[in-house]
Each structure stands twice: as structure tokens, then as C-alpha cells.
N, C-alpha and C positions, 0 to 999 in steps of 0.2 A: 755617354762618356765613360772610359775605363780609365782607374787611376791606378797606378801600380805601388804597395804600400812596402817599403824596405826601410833598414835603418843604419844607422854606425856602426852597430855591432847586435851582437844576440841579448835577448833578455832584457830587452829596454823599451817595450811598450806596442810594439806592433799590434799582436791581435787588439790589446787594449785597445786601441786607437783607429783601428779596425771598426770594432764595435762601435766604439763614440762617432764615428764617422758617418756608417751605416746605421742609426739610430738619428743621427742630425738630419740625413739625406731622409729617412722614412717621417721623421714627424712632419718633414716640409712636402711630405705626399706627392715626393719621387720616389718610382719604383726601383728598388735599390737591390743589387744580386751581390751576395762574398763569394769567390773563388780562392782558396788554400793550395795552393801548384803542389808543393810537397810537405806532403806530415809525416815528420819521423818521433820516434818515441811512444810513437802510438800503441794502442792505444790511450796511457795513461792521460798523454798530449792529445789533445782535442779540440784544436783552433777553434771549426768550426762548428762543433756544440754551442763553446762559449759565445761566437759572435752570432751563433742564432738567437740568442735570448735579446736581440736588440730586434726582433721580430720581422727581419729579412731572412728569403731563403737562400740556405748557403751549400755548397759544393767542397769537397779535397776530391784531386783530381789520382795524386799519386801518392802511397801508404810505406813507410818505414818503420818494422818493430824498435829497434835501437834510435836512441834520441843521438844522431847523427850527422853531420852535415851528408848533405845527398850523393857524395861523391862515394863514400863508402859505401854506400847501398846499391847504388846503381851502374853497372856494367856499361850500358849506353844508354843513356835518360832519352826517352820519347820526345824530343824536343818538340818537332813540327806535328807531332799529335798532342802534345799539350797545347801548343796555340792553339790548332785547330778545334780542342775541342774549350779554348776561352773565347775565339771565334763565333763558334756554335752556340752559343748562348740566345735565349730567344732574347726580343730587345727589351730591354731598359734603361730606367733612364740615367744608372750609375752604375757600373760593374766597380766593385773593388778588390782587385789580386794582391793578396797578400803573398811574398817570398818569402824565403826563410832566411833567416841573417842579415848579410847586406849582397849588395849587388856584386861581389865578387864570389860570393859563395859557389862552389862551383859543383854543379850535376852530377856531372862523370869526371872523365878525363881530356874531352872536347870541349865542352859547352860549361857557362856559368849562367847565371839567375841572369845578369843581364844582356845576357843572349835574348832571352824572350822578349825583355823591355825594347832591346831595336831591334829586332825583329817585326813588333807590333807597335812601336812606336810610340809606345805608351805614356801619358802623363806621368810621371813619375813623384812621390810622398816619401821623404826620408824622415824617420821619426830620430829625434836628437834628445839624449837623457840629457837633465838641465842639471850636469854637476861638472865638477873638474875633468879636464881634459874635452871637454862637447868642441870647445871651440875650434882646434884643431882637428879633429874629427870631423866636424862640419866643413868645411873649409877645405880638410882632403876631398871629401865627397860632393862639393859643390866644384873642386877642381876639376875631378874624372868627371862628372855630369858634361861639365862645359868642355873638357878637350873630346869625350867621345861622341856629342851632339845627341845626350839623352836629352829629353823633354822634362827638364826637373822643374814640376809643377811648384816646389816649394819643400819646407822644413816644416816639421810637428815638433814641440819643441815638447818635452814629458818633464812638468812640474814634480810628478810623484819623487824624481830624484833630488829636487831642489834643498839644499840645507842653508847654506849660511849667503852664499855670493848667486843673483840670478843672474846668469849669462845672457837674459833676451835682448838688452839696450846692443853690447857690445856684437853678438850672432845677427842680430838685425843691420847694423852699419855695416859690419863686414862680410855679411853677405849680400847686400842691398835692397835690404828689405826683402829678403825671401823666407823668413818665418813666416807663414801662412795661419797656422795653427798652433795653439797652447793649448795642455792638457792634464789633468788629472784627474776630478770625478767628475768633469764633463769639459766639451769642447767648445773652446774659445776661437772664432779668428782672430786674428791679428792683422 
């Protein structure tokens, strides 16, 4: 199974959540593969250094020196050579594609991140920071999921943002129970 891991916005937990994901999936002794589509900033950013320390082997398929959204880097993003080569993967028994940003983030100037998601039809993991404003956030993103027929496997909900008010009771009812996952120094279903 490939699940594809994006979120609300940048900076709110993904690789983290990546790694807790891919370290849940390897203790229960499935073979577990990270794919990184694109890394910008790179070197300094290094998704997938840090989600190899969760002891799966990991892949970035496409390299940006400036920490950038991918559209300024890329002329025409290899779209159908990126499937192709998240495609080519030998089998396991979890692929996890980490994007960059959210699912509108856009490659070039044709294509966005979830291009690839329907393209490949993929499970879809929106990770949600648990502070002010997630709800709406959520809520936009669980709209687009459902009017463009992505496969929104569910919500990761990131405890590390939580201060005063936890938004999981009211995210839960109002998205009907599509919180899947809580998280901060380890991973929760819900």
C-alpha cells in the first residue's frame, strides 16, 4: 500500500510524522520504503536522512538548492517520471510519499503535488497542526479531497502545536471521524 503524506501548510509536521509512521509500520515487521518527490533547501533540508533514522530505506527523487516551493525551480517537473519511478519501487509492504507543503503546491507551471496523488490514486495523509485556525484548514482540505475524488485516507492530527484549546473532539465530529492519527513524540491512532 502507498500512502501519500501532505499537510495544511508547510512546517507542521510531515517528515516528523513520516518517520513515526514509518517506524510504527517497521516495528509491526512490515516492510516499510520513504519516498521524498521533492527536496528543496537542500542540502541543509534532508527529509530523508532524518526519516531513515526510523530504520527504513529511504529515496528523494528530485533536489532543489534553495528552500523553495518547487515551482521556482522547476521549468517542467518530470511528472510522469516521477510516478514512474514511485511505480518502480520493488514491493513493500508500505510505501510512504512524502510532498512538500500541501497538495496544492505546485511543480511548475502545469502540474501541482496532487497531480501525482490522482494520477496514482493514492491513499492520501494530511497532517493537521493542533492549534488555532487547524479547523478551517482541515475542513478546506477535507473539501478539495472530497470534491476532486482524492482517496483521503484520513487526518494526522500534530499534538507538538497544542497549547491551551485541543481541537481533536470538535476535527473529529466535523470531519466524521477522519482523524486517523495523533502525534507528537510518538504515534497514536485514533
Amino acid at each position: 500500500m502507498i500512502f501519500f503524506i501532505t499537510a495544511t501548510d508547510t512546517g507542521v509536521g510531515k517528515t516528523y510524522f513520516s518517520y513515526l509512521l514509518a517506524k510504527k509500520f517497521s516495528s509491526e515487521g512490515k516492510k516499510t520504503k520513504y519516498i521524498k518527490v521533492v527536496q528543496t533547501g537542500y542540502p541543509e533540508d534532508d527529509d530523508s536522512s532524518f526519516v531513515a533514522n526510523s530504520g527504513v530505506e529511504t529515496k528523494t527523487l528530485y533536489f532543489g538548492k534553495e528552500p523553495l516551493a518547487p515551482y521556482f525551480i522547476f521549468e517542467n517537473f518530470p511528472l510522469e517520471d516521477a510516478i514512474r519511478k514511485i511505480k518502480s519501487e520493488e514491493e513493500v509492504d508500505f510505501t510512504i510519499v512524502e510532498g512538500s507543503g500541501g497538495l496544492l503546491v505546485p511543480l511548475d507551471k502545469k502540474y501541482f503535488m496532487v497531480d501525482i496523488v490522482k494520477k496514482m490514486g493514492l491513499k492520501t495523509i494530511i497532517v493537521v497542526p493542533n492549534k488555532l485556525g487547524c479547523i478551517n484548514q482541515t475542513l478546506l482540505n477535507l473539501y478539495y479531497c472530497e470534491r476532486e475524488g482524492i482517496d483521503l485516507y484520513g487526518f494526522a492530527l500534530n499534538d507538538f502545536f497544542l497549547e491551551k484549546y485541543d481541537n481533536f473532539e470538535a476535527l473529529n465530529n466535523l470531519t466524521g471521524k477522519k482523524i486517523k492519527y495523533r502525534f507528537k513524540n510518538s504515534i497514536i491512532d485514533s
